[in-house]
N, C-alpha and C positions, 0 to 999 in steps of 0.2 A: 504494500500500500504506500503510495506515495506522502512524503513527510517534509517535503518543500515548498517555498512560498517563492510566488511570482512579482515582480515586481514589474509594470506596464509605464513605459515613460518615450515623449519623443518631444526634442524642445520644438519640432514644426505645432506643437497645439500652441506654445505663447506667440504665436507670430499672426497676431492679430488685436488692435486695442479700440478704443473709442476714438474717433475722429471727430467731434463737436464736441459741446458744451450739454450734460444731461446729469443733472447732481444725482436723479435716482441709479443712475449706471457706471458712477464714477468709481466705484470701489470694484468692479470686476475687474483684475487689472492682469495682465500676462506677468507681474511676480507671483503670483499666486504659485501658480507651476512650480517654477524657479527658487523658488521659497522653500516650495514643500521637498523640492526632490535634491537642493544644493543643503538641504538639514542632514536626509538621510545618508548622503553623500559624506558629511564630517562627520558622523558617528560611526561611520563602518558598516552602516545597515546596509547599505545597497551592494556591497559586495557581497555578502552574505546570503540576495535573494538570486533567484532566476530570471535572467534578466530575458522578455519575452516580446520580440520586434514587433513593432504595431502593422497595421494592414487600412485602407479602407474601405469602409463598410459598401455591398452593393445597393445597389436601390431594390431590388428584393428583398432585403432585408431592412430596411428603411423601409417599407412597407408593410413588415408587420404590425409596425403599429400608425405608422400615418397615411394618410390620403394622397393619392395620385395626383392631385392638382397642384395639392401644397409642396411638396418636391419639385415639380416642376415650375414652382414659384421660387424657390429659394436657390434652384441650379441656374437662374438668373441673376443673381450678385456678385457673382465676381466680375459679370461684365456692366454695371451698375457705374456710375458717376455718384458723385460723392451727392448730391443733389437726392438722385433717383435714390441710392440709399435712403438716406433720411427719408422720403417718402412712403418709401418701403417699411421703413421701421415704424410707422406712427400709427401703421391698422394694429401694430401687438402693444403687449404692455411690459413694460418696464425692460425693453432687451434691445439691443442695438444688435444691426449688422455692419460687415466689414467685406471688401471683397475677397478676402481668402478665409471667412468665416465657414461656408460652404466644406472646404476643403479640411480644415479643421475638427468640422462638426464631421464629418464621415470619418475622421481619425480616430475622432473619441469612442462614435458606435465601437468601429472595429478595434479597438486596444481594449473595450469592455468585453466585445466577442471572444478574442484573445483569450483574456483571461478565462471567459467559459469554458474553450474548448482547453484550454490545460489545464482545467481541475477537473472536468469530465471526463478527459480522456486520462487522468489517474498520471500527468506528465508533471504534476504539484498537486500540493495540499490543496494549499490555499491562494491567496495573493490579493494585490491591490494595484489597482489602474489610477495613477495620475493624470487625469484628464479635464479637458478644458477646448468646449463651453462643457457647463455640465446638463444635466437632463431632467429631471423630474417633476420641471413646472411646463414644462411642454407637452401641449395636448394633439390630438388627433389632424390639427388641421391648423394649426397657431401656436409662432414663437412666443415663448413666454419666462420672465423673471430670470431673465439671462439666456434662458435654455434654446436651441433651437431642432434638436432631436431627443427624443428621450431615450437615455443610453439604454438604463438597466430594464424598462418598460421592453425594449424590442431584445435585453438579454432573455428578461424570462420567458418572453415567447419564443425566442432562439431556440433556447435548451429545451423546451414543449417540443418542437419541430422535430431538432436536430439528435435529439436523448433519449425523445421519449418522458422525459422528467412529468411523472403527475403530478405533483406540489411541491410548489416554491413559495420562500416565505422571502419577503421584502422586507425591510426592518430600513426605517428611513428617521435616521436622528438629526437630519439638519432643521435646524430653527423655524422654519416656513415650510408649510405643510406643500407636500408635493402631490397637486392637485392632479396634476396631469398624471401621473401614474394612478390614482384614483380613481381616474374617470376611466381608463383602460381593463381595468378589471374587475369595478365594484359589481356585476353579474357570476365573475368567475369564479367558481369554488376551488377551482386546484391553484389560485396566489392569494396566497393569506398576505394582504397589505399593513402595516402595522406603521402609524406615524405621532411623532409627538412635533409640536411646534407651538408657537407664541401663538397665542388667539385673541387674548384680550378682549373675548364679546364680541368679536369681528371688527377690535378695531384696525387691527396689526394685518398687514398685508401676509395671503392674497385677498383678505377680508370678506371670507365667504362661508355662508352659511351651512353650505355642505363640508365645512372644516372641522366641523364640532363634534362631540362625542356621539351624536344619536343618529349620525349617519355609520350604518353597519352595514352599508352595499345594500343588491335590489336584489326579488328574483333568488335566484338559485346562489348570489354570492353572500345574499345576507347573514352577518357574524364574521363575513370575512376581509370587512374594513374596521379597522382600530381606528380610529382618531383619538389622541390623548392631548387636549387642548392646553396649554400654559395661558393661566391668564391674569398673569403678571409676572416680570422679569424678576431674574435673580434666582433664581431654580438651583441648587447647589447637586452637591455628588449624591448626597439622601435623596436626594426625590428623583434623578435621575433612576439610583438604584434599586430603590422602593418601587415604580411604575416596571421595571424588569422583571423584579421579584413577582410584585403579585399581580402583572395581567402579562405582560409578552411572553414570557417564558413559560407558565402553563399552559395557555394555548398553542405556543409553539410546540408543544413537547407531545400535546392534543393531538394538534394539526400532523408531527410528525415528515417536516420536509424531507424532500431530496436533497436539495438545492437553497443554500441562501445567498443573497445579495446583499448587499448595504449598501444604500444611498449615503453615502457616510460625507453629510454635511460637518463641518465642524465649526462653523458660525453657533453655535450651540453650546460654545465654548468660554469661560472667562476672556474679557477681555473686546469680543467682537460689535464693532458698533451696530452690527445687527442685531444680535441677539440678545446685547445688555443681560444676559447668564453669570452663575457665580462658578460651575461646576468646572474644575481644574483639565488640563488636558490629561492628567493621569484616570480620572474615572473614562478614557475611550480606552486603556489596555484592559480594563475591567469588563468594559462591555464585549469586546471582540473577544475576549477568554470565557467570556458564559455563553455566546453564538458558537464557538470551536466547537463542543462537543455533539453538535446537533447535523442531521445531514450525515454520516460520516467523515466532517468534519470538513466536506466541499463548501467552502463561504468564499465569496466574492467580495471584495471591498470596493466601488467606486467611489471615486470623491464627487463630492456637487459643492457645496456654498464653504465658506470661510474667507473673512476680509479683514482679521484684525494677523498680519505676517508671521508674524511669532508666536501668537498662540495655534496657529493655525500650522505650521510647521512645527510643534512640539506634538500636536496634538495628532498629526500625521506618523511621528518617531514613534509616539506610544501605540500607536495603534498596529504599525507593523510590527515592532518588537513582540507583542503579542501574538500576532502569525506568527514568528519563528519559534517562537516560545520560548523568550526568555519570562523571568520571573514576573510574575504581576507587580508592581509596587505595592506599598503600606495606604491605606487611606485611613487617616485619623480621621477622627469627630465625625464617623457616619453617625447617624442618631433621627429621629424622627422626622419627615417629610414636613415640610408646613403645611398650612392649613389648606392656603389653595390648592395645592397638588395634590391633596390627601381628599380634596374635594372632586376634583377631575379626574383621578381614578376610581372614587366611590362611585361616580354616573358613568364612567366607563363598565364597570363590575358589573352594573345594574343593566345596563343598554346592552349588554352582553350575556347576560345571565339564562337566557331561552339558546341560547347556541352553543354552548361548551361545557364539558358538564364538571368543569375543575369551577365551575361559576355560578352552576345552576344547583346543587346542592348545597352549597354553604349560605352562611349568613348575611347575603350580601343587603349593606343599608338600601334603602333607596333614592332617588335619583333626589339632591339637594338642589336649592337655587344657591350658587358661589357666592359666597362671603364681599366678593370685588367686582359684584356688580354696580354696589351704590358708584363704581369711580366714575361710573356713566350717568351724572347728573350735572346740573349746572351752575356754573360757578358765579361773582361776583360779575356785574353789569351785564349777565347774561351768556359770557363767556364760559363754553363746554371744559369741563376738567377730565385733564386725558389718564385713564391709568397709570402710566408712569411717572406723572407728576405726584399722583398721592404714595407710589410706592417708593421714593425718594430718589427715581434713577430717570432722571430728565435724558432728554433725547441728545442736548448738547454733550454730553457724554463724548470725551477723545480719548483716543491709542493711552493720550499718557497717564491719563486720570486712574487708570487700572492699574493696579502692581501686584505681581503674585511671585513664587519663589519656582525659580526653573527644577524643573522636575528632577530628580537624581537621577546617577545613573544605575541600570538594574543589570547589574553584572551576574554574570552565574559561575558556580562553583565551578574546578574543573571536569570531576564527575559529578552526572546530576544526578544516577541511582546506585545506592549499594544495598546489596541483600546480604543476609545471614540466614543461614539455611540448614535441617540438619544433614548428615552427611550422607552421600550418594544423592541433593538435590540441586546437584551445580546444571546437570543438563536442562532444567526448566528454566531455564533463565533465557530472555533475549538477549540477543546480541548487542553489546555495550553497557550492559550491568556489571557493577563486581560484585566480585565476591569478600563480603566483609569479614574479616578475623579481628577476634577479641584482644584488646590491645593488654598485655601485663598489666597496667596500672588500676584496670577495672576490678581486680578480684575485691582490692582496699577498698573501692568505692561499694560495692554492692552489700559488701562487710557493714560501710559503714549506715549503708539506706538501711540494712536489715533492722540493726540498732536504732535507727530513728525509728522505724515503721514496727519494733515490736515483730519482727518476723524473725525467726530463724528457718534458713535453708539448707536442706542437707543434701535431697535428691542432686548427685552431680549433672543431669539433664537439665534440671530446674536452672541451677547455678551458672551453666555453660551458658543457656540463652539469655541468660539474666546479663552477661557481660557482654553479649554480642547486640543485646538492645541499648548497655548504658555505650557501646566505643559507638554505635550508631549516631546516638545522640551527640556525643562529644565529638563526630564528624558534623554533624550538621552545624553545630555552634562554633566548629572551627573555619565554617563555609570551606570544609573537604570537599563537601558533596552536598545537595540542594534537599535530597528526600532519603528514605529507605525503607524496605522492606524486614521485619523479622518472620519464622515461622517459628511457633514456640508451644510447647504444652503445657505449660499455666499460663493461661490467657489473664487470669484475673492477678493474678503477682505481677504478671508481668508490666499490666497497662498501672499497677499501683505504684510500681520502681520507677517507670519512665517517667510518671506525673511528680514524682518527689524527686528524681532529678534532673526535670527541666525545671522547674519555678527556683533552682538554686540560680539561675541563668536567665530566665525570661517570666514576665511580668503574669501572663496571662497563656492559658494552655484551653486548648478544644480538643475534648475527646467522641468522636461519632461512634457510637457501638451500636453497629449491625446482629442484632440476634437473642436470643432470649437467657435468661438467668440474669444476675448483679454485679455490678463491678464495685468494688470498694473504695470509690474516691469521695474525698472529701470536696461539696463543692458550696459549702456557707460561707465560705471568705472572699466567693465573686472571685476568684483566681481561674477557678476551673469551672469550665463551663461543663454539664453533660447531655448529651443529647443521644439518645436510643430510640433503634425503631425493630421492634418486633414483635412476636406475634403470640406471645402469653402477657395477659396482663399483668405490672409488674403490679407491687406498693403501690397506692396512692399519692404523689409528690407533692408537695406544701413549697417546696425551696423552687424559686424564679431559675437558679444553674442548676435544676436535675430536670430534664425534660426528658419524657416516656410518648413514645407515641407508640399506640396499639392495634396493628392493621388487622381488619378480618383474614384477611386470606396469607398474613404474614407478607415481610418484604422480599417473596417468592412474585407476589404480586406488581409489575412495573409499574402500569399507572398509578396505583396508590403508594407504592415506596417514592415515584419520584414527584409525586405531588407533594409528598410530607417533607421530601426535602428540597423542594422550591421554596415554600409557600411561609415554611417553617427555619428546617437547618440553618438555609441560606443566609436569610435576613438577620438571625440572631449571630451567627459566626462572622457577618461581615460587621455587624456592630458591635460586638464585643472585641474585634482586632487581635486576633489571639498572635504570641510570639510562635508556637507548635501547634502543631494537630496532631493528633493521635486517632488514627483510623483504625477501628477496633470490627474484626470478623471473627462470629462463634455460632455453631450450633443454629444457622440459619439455611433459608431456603433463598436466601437472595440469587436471582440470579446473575451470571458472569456479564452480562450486560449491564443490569442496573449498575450492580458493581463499580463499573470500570468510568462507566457517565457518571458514578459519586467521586472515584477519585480524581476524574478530571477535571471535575468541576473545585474541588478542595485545593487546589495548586491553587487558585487564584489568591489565596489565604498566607498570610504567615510567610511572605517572600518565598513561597510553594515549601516551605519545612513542613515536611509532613512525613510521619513514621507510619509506617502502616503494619499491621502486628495482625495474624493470623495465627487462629487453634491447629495445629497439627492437622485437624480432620479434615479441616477447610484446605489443604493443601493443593487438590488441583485449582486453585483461581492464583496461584503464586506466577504463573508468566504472564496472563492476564494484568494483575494488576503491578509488575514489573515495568510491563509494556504503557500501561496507562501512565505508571510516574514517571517514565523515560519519556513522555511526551508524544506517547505515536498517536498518529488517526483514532479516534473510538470507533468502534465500529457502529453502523447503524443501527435504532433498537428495531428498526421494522414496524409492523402494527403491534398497537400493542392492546389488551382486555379494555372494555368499559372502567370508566373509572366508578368503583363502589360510592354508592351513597353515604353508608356508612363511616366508609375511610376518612373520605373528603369533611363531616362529620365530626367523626376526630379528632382529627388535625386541626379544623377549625375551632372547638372544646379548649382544647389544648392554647390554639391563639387565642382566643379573649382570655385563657385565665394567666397566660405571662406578659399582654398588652401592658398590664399597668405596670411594669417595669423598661418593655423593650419598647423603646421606639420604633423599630426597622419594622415590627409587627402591624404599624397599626393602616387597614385601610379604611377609616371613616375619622372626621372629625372626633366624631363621639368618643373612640377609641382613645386619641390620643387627650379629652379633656380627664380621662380616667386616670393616666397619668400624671396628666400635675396637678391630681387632686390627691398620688398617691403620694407626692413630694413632699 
């Protein structure tokens, strides 16, 4: 399976600018490009990918998705007068042409095609096309909002064509909702469209009605348009993350693509005078590490919007670093979405709740009137007061007035996996694991955990994996190596030694335990988080860090194990920022699929330190999840069971009674006033 990322770039797309004077078009600028790919260039990332020569696109394929006339109108501009241009630009809105615009725009199609066909045809993982004009405000038969083809609109009809692909999912994070790819598929049940953007009421361009949440597509595609409205600037990494957690990613996981794409606006970014946003470019390595595991791990990145240079070229690094899979960065202070955004995914839940069924058995509120609509009243002498003046981030807003800290760099250990194993299980291993031996110095240590923890150990098996999980640990904190694997027959000793000798070292520890019986960790002091999911009821939990989720059909069951760990896991482990994870399998029915999509998803965590410790019994999932921490393709889950009422049930039980501690939990206002009335 292929394990490389594509990189799509030709400086012929900036060789076209504005010719007049047009303040709404003045920030598209041929740096853009230049910017983004002269970053990737001095970080070393662009050697790193596969570099994949652009083509352009035929008018057959520029005809999947637009009208024979309007081609035929636009292969008219290069021979255009600077006059006739203008002319020509003032039946669209907000986009200029140029006479090598044409020429460009067929570039861009085909460098998105590109990248299609070499993630399809298994020649890279993944990749990302720097392209320019971009596409997704471009409709059927009219340039629009720069766009003058719609790239990724005529990719996923490409890959329909050319693949065969029955469902593609769109996942479109630029600032300005892409209407044009909206209007292309809101019938279509096999593109699940998913968009967030500024809405502000419709005051915020493209200022239209069918931007808003309660358009779910027509016809046979209804459920299959998201709209997640922003309606008011300043949106941070929480609410970004939070709309992931509790409505894309279930549906995604629901829907079950082939194929994803990203319209990967990054005007949506700190810093962009379009998008007046707070959310850092580090949460795009975040986003692009929770799409990875989906598809068998075929995702498309195009670019469309971003106009502030520097956020926009950081936020392009972090996003491919994440294709190659280096380590996710740390986001501090996730914590509770605001109010508005906690509001527009409650009416999103709701507008959606008759089509998904990760939506239609739970608690979902219903559909509220936003908090920020009074901004839509009227001000002294008559004069309208615009949303962003009562949320303190006026329009005047410049490049310098924003300051944020340039992101680190996320360097990786020089091995990323080592396993311990007992003996005669070197052959399970992929290729590029080591194999870990216990280093001397752990006997004294283990010695001395025993004496803290009141244990003595005699069984020499016990004892051997006892020091092959502490030289593990004491690899990862020496950044030897990034993760690792134990297989061990006291599970329960074992995850108790690893939690007493990471917190000598690191702040906060997450332990995920797959399976049924007790682990003995202490977790009253908020150090140790625990979270289990299986399929005997344990104890009743009182403690906010011991979370039990109890599946009917156990986490044998996909749908329901990976709902409880979207919905739930997720959000609690990215808020609580743990230093380790401790990925804990026993005596379960999980299968090698859910598996492998939990530990790929847990990299994202903890600059990917993650130990992952398995019972003896559970021994055949040791190359599986070898493979998953070395970073390869997940593989597909396939179709997966209805998702149980029940479960869904559950899970949701379970969230309102740790809301009033976790932030990242809560989808309704109500939710989150339970909290700081818990304060």
């Amino acid at each position: 399976m292929a394990s490389k990322t594509a990189l799509i770039y030709d400086e012929e797309m900036t060789r076209y600018k504005l010719l007049w004077v047009d303040p709404a078009c003045k920030i598209e600028v041929p740096e853009r490009l230049t910017a983004s790919y002269g970053a990737l260039l001095a970080k070393g990332l662009s050697e790193r990918c596969v570099s994949i020569p652009v083509r352009q696109a035929t008018d057959e394929e520029i005809l999947l998705v637009h009208r024979q006339e309007y081609l035929e109108a636009v292969k008219q501009t290069p021979h255009m007068t600077l006059e006739d241009l203008m002319t020509f630009t003032q039946q669209y809105g907000d986009v200029y042409f140029h006479p090598n615009i044409f020429h460009c725009a067929k570039l861009a199609i085909g460098a998105t095609l590109q990248l299609v066909d070499s993630v399809m045809t298994e020649k890279v993982r993944n990749g990302i096309a720097l392209v320019r004009p971009p596409g997704h405000h471009s409709q059927r038969s009219a340039a629009n909002g720069f766009c003058v083809f719609n790239n990724v609109a005529i990719a996923a009809h490409y890959a329909k064509k050319r693949y065969s692909v029955k469902r593609v999912l769109i996942v479109d994070w630029d600032v300005h909702h892409g209407q044009g790819v909206q209007y292309c598929f809101e019938e279509d049940p096999s593109v699940l469209y998913f968009s967030w953007h500024r809405f502000e009421h419709q005051s915020f361009w493209p200022s239209l009605p069918e931007s808003d949440y309660d358009n779910v597509g027509k016809g046979k595609g209804a459920g299959f348009n998201i709209n997640v409205p922003w309606n008011k600037v300043g949106m941070t990494n929480s609410d970004y993350l939070s709309v992931f957690f509790h409505v894309l990613l279930p549906v995604a996981y629901e829907f079950n693509p082939e194929l994803v794409l990203v319209s990967a606006g990054f005007d949506s970014a700190i810093g962009d005078p379009e998008g007046h946003m707070c959310a850092t470019p580090e949460i795009f390595a975040h986003l692009t590490h929770l799409l990875m595991p989906l598809a068998g791990g075929r995702l498309c990145t195009v670019l469309e919007g971003g106009y502030h240079l520097t956020s926009l070229a950081q936020s392009v690094c972090q996003t491919v670093q994440s294709l190659l899979g280096d380590p996710a960065p740390l986001l501090p202070s996730v914590s509770s979405p605001c109010d508005s955004a906690l509001e527009s995914l409650q009416n999103v839940r709701s507008a959606h709740q008759p089509y998904w069924t990760c939506f239609k058995h739970s608690a979902t509120a219903p559909v509220s009137e936003p908090s920020t609509k009074h901004c839509r009243t009227q001000g002294g002498a008559g004069e309208e007061v615009q949303p962003e003046q009562l949320t303190g981030q006026a329009e005047e807003q410049t490049e310098e007035e924003v300051v944020w800290p340039e992101p680190l760099p996320r360097t990786a250990p020089p091995v990323r996996t080592a396993a311990a194993l007992p003996a005669g299980g070197e052959d399970t291993l992929p290729q590029g694991c080591r194999r870990s031996v216990e280093a001397p110095h752990t006997m004294g240590t283990v010695q001395r955990l025993g004496d803290e923890l009141n244990e003595e150990v005699k069984d020499e098996r016990v004892v051997r994996s006892l020091r092959q999980v502490i030289s593990l640990l004491d690899q990862v904190e020496k950044k030897e190596i990034r993760n690792g694997l134990a297989v061990v027959p006291d599970i329960s000793l074992a995850v108790k030694f690893a939690v007493q000798h990471a917190l000598s070292s690191t702040d906060r520890v997450l332990v995920v335990f797959v399976g049924d019986g007790e682990l003995s960790v202490d977790s009253h002091d908020g150090r140790v988080l625990l979270v289990q999911i299986c399929s005997k009821q344990p104890k009743p939990q009182t403690s906010q860090y011991h979370v039990s989720v109890c599946l009917k059909q156990g986490p044998g069951d996909v749908a329901g194990f990976l709902h409880s760990v979207l919905v739930l896991l997720l959000p609690l482990a990215y808020e609580l920022s743990p230093g380790l994870v401790l990925e804990v399998l026993v005596h379960s029915s999980v299968t090698e699929a859910a598996w492998v999509q939990l530990t790929s998803l847990l990299q994202g965590l903890a600059l990917g330190h993650t130990l992952a410790l398995l019972q003896e019994s559970q021994g055949a999932l040791v190359r599986a999840s070898a493979a998953s921490l070395m970073g390869d393709p997940v593989p597909a889950l396939g179709p997966q069971g209805p998702l149980s009422p029940e479960d869904v049930r559950t899970v949701e039980e379970e969230r309102r009674r740790l809301e009033v501690t976790w932030g990242m939990l809560h989808t309704s206002v109500a939710g989150k006033k339970s909290l700081e009335q818990n304060k």
